[in-house]
N, C-alpha and C positions, 0 to 999 in steps of 0.2 A: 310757711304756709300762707294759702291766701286767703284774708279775710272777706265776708261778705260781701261789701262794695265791690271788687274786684270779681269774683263771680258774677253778681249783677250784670257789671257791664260786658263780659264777656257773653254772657246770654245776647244780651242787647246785640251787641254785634252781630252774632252768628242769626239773628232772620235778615239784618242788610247784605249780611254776606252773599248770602241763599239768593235774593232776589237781584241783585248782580251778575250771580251765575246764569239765572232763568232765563233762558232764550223770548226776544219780544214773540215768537209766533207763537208761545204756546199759551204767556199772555191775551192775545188777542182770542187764541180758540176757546180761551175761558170766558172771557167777554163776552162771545157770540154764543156760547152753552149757554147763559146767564139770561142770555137775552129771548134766546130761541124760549128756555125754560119760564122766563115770564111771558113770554107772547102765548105760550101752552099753560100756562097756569090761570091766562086772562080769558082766553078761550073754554076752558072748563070753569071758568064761573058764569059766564055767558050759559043761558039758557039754548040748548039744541033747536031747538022750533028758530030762537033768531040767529042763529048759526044757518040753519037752512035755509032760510028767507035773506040774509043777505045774498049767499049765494045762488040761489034762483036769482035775484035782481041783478048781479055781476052776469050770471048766464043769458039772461031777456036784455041785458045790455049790449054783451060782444054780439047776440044773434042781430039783434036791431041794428047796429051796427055794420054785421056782413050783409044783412040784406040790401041796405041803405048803396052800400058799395058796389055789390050785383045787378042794384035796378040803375046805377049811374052807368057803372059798361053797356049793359043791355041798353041803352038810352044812345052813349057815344055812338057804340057799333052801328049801329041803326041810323042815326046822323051820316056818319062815314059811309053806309051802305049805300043811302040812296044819292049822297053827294057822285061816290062813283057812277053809279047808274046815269045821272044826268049828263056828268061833266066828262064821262070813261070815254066816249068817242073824240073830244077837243085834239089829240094829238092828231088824231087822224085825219079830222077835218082841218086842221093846220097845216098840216103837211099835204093836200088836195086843194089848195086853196091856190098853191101858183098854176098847178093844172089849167083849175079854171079860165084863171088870167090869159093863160095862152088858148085856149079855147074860146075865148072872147075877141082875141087880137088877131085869130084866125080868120074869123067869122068875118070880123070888120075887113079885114085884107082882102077877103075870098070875092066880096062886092067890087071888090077894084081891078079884077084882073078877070077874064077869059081864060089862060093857060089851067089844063087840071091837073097837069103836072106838077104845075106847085102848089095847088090844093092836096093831091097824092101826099107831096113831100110833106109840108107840112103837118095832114092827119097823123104822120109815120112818125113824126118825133115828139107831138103829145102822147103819141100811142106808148112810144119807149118812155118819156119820161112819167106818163102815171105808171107803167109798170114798175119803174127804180121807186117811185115813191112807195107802190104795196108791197114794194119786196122790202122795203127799209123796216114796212109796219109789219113786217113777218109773214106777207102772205105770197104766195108761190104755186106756179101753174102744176098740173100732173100732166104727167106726161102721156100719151097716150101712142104715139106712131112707133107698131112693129110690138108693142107692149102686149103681153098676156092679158088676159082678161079676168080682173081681179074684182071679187063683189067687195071690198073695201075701200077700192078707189073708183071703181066703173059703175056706172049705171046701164045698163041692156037693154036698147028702145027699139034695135032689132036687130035680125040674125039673117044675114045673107048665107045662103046654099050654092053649092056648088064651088066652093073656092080653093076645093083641095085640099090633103092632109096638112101640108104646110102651115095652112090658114087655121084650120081648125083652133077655136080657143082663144084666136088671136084678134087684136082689135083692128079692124078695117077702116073704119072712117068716123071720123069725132063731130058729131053734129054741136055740140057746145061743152066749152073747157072748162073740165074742173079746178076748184081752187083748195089748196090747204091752209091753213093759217095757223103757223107754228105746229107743224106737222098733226093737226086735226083738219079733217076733208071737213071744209066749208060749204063746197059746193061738188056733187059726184058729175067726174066726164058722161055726158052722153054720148053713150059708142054705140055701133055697130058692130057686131062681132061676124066672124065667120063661123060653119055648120060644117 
């Protein structure tokens, strides 16, 4: 038989044993119950009025905060807006600027010579290359000759009679050329249409 000492330490043993067996997470979920349940236990001694008063001042804090945030975009956007406005034409006028140059170097030529043939000529290849340049910035003629007559691209400054069923509806003569720019009419053809 075994005497008391012997029992003792068999007790002894078996709570080391136990907590050996005890997996660490359930450990720790007792930890975090313990902890959860004083942080609940310090808040129920806390008076409710300063329970609701910190959190109004945590709430007037994150609000102060967003607004802070909101009037800074509002401030960028606005920066960035009118910087476009100023500066949104630069490519444009970059890219118009060798134009010029040769509209200049025309000029000066045209004083040296008599022939208007090669005045002709030369008008004719500024002509092509500002159009390569507004075609590059997106912009593009409409077309008008043999074209129907569309109140989306046309404008109607008059209407000649007599031109036949054929004609009817159709555009006869373009008094000045419409422009799109990226498929929005910048500028509406003035046509003539036929009756």
């Amino acid at each position: 038989m075994k005497d008391e000492k012997d029992l003792n330490n068999e007790e002894e043993l078996k709570p080391d044993e136990m907590a050996d067996e005890t997996p660490s997470d359930e450990v720790a979920d007792n930890e975090e119950a313990a902890e959860k349940e004083a942080v609940a236990n310090e808040e129920e001694k806390k008076d409710p009025l300063d329970v609701a008063l910190d959190q109004i001042a945590e709430l007037k804090d994150k609000y102060l905060r967003q607004v802070a945030e909101f009037d800074n975009y509002r401030k960028r956007t606005l920066k960035e807006r009118a910087e476009l406005i100023l500066n949104g034409g630069e490519k444009t006028i970059t890219a118009l600027l060798p134009v010029i140059d040769d509209m200049e170097r025309a000029i000066a030529n045209g004083e040296k010579t008599d022939d208007p043939q090669v005045l002709r000529e030369g008008m004719q290849l500024i002509y092509q290359k500002l159009m390569k340049v507004l075609e590059a910035q997106g912009v593009s003629k409409i077309e008008t000759d043999g074209a129907d007559f569309d109140t989306a691209l046309h404008e109607a400054v008059a209407l000649v009679p007599g031109m036949g069923d054929d004609k009817k509806g159709k555009v006869i003569d373009c008094m000045a050329t419409g422009y799109k720019l990226n498929e929005k009419v910048i500028r509406y053809a003035k046509v003539a249409v036929g009756q």
